[in-house]
N, C-alpha and C positions, 0 to 999 in steps of 0.2 A: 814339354810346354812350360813346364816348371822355370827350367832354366833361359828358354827365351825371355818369360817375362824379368828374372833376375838379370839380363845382360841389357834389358832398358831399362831396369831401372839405377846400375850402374852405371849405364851411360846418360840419364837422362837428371841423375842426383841432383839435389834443389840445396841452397843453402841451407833451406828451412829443414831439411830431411840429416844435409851434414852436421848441427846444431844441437842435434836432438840422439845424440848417440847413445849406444846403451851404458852405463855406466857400470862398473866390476861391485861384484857383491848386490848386486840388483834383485828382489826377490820379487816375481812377476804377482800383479793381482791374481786374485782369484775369478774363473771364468764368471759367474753372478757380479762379480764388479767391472767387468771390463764391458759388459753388455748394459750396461749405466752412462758409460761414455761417449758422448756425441760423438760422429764422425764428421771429418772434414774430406772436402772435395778441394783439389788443386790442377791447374792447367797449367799445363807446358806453355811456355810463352813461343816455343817455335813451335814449327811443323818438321817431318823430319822427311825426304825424299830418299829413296834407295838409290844408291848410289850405280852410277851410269844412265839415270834415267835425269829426263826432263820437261818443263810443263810449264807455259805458260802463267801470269797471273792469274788475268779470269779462270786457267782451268785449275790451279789452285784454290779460284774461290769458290769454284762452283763443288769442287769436294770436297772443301772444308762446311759448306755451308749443310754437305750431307752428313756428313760427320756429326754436324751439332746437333741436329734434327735426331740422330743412333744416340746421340750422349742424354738428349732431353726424355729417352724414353728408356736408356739404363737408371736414370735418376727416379723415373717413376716409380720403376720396376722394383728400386731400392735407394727410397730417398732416403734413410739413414743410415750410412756406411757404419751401424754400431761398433767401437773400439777399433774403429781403422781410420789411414789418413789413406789417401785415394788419390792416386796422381795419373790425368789422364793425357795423353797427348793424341793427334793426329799422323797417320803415316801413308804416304802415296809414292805407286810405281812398282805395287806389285804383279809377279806374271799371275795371267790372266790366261784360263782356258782355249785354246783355239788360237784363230788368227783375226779375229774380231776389230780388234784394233781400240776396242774396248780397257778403259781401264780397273787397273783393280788397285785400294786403298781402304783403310781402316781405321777405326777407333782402337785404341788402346789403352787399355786400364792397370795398375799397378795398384796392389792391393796391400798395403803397409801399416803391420799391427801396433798399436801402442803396446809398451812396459811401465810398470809403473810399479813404486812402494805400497806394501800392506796399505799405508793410508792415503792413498791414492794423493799424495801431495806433488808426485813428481815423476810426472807423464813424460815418457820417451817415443820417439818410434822406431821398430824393428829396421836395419839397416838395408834387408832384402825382402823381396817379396817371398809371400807361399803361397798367394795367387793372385786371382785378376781374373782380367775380361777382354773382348776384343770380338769387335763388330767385325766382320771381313764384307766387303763390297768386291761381289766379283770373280771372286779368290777362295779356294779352296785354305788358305792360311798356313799350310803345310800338314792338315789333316788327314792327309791322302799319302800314300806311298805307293806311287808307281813299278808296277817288274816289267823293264823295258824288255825284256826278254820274252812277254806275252802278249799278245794283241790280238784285236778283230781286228778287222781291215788296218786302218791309218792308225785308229787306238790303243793306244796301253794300256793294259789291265789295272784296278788297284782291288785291294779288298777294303771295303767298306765297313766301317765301326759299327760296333752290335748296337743295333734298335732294340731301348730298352722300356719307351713305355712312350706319352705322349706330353708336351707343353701345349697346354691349351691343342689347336686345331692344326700343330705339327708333329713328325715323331721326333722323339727325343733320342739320341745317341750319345752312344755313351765309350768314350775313348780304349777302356779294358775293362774287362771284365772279371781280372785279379784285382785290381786296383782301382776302383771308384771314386775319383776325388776331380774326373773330368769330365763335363757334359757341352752337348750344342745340339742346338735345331738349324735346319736348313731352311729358307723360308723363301718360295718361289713362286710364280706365276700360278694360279688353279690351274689344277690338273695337268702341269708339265713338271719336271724336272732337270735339273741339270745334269743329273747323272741318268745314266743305262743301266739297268741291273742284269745281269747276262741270265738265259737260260741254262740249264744243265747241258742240254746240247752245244751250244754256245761254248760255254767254259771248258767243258771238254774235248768238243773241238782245238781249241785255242792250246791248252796244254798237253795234249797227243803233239800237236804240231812243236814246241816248245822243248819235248821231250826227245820227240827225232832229230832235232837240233842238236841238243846237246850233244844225243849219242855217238853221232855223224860226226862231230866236231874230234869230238873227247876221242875216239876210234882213227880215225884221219890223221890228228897229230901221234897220236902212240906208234900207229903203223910205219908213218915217216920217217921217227927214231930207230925202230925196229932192224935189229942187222941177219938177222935170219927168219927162215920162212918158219920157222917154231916160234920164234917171239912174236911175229906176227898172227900168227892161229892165235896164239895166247890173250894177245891184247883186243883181237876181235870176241873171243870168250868173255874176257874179265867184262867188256862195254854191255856186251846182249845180256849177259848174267844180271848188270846190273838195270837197265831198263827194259828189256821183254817182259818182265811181268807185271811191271806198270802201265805198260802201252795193253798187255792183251788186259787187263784190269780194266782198261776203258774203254778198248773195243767190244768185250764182254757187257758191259753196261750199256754201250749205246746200240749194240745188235739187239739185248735184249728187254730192254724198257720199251714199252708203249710210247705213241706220238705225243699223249698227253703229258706223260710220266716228265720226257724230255722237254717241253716247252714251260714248266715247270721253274719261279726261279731258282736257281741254285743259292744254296747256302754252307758254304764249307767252313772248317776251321785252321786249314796250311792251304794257301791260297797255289803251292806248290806242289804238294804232293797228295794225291786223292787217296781215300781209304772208301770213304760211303758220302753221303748229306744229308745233312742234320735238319735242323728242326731250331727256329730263331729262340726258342724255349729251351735248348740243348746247349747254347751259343754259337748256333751257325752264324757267318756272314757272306754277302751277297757279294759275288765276286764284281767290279761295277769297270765303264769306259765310262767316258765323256759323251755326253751328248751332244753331238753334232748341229741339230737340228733347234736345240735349244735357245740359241745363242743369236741377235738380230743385227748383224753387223752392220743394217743403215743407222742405226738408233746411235743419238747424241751420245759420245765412248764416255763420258762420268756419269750417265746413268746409270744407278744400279739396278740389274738383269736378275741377279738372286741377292743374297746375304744370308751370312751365317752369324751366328750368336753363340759365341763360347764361352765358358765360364771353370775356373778352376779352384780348388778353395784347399788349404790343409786342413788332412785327414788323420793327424794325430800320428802316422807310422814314423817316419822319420829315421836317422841311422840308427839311434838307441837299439833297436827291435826291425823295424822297418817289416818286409813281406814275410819275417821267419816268426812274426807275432804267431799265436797260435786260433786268434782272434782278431778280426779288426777292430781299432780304437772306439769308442764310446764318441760320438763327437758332442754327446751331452756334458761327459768329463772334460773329455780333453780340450774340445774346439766351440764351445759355443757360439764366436763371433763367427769364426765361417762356418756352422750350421745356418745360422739368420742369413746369412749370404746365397749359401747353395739353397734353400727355401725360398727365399725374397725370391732368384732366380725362378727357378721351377715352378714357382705360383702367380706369381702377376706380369713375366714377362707376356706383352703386349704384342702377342704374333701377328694379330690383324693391324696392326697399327705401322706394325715395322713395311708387313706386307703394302700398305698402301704409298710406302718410298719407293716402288720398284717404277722403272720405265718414268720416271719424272725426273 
């Protein structure tokens, strides 16, 4: 996520941003000083389309017009971007769940820190971003990684980011659970969602099936090379050796679990390889499809169906030390301006409000 938002905002650089470079021998304020410093808010003057796609004016305005309504209530949520310069632009033509015909587009936010001398005389801004924001209409935003190799029916599996507490009357998700410097809530319909969270029967199902694939595959071509009936015995050995005891590992669980036991959602941690299921307290996650049934494919396609709200902020690691810290960072030392960020975030994002954009 990091480096998406650093690739718009080199693509997207302002004179005002190339103007303000850092200068050599720069010694940055201290965090209590930069938390002193107004932020400023800046728009893109275009819009930006993904490229192959295309839309109409009106349907241009009609999501940019939702866009601004997503910007008016990141502004709430944190109307003083302290010690940041904040450059937001509009983006539409992203895919979009299903075959709906429905569109999906975004707010995007770039989050750009000032520099500045001990006596705060001569304010810079950082050249790249260490975080941002971004509304997704529609769109999972690429939060999701699909294993085309697993599915219910039509569906392909993803595993879902560990639910790690709540924003207001959403749960709150949280990107890794090594590395905490990324959060979003989902924000849908009562009591529907966009995603499926599969049961243990379910997921196991799916990856038994997934597994006899592989084996059949991987055993099929080795046999074809195979120039005698001994490499042949062999190469059927090496496949069973290496999958028989994963397949009876699941067939063992689902003979002998309960009907409850199995309807049960599942929560793994190798969305591929099964050992046991954990406990969302352990860091399970819920292995998830698309919802099918979600999705109202008469409904005007730039209304938004869901949206998500993501947010990213630096967390002090960085290459110096980065995950081999022995500790994570202080973000009281290190990062005060995006601690006020990821809190501004987490405490007055306005879920009922976002919520009342949907189907309009």
């Amino acid at each position: 996520m990091k480096n998406w938002f650093r690739w718009f905002a080199l693509f997207l650089a302002s004179p005002l941003l190339a103007s303000a470079q850092p200068q050599a021998n720069v010694v940055p304020c201290s965090q209590e000083e930069m938390m002193t410093v107004k932020g400023k808010w800046v728009k893109s003057p275009e819009d930006h389309i993904i490229t192959g796609q295309s839309f109409s004016e009106p349907q241009k305005k009609e999501m940019g017009l939702r866009i601004d309504q997503a910007f008016r209530l990141i502004q709430a949520a944190w109307p003083d971007p302290k010690g940041m310069l904040v450059k937001w632009y509009r983006n539409m033509g992203f895919t979009v769940p299903g075959r709906s015909g429905t569109f999906g587009y975004d707010l995007s936010v770039g989050a750009f820190h000032y520099y500045c001398n001990p006596d705060l005389q001569h304010l810079g801004v950082d050249d790249e971003t260490d975080g941002g924001l971004a509304v997704h209409f529609n769109t999972f935003g690429g939060l999701l990684f699909y294993d085309t190799s697993m599915h219910v029916g039509r569906y392909y599996v993803a595993l879902m980011a560990p639910r790690v507490g709540r924003s207001k009357d959403a749960d709150l998700y949280q990107t890794s659970l090594v590395r905490a410097n990324e959060q979003f809530v989902i924000i849908a319909r009562d009591s529907q969602f966009p995603l499926k969270m599969l049961t243990r029967r379910e997921y196991l199902t799916c990856l038994k099936s997934k597994l006899q694939r592989e084996e059949a595959k991987g055993m099929a071509n080795e046999i074809k090379y195979s120039k005698t009936d001994q490499q042949k015995d062999q190469a059927v050995t090496y496949w069973k050796s290496h999958y028989e005891p994963k397949l009876k590992h699941i067939d063992d669980y689902l003979s002998d679990a309960s009907e409850d036991d199995l309807n049960q959602v599942a929560f793994v941690k190798n969305l591929q390889d099964f050992t046991r299921f954990y406990t969302e307290a352990e860091g399970g996650q819920a292995p998830v499809i698309n919802n099918g049934e979600y999705f109202r494919p008469q409904q005007t396609p730039w209304f938004p169906q869901f949206i998500i709200v993501v947010w990213t902020w630096n967390d002090g690691e960085g290459p110096p030390g980065g995950l081999l810290r022995p500790h994570p960072p202080d973000l009281n030392v290190c990062c005060r301006v995006d601690k006020f960020f990821k809190e501004s975030m987490e405490q007055n994002l306005d879920v009922e409000a976002f919520r009342q954009l949907l189907d309009k």
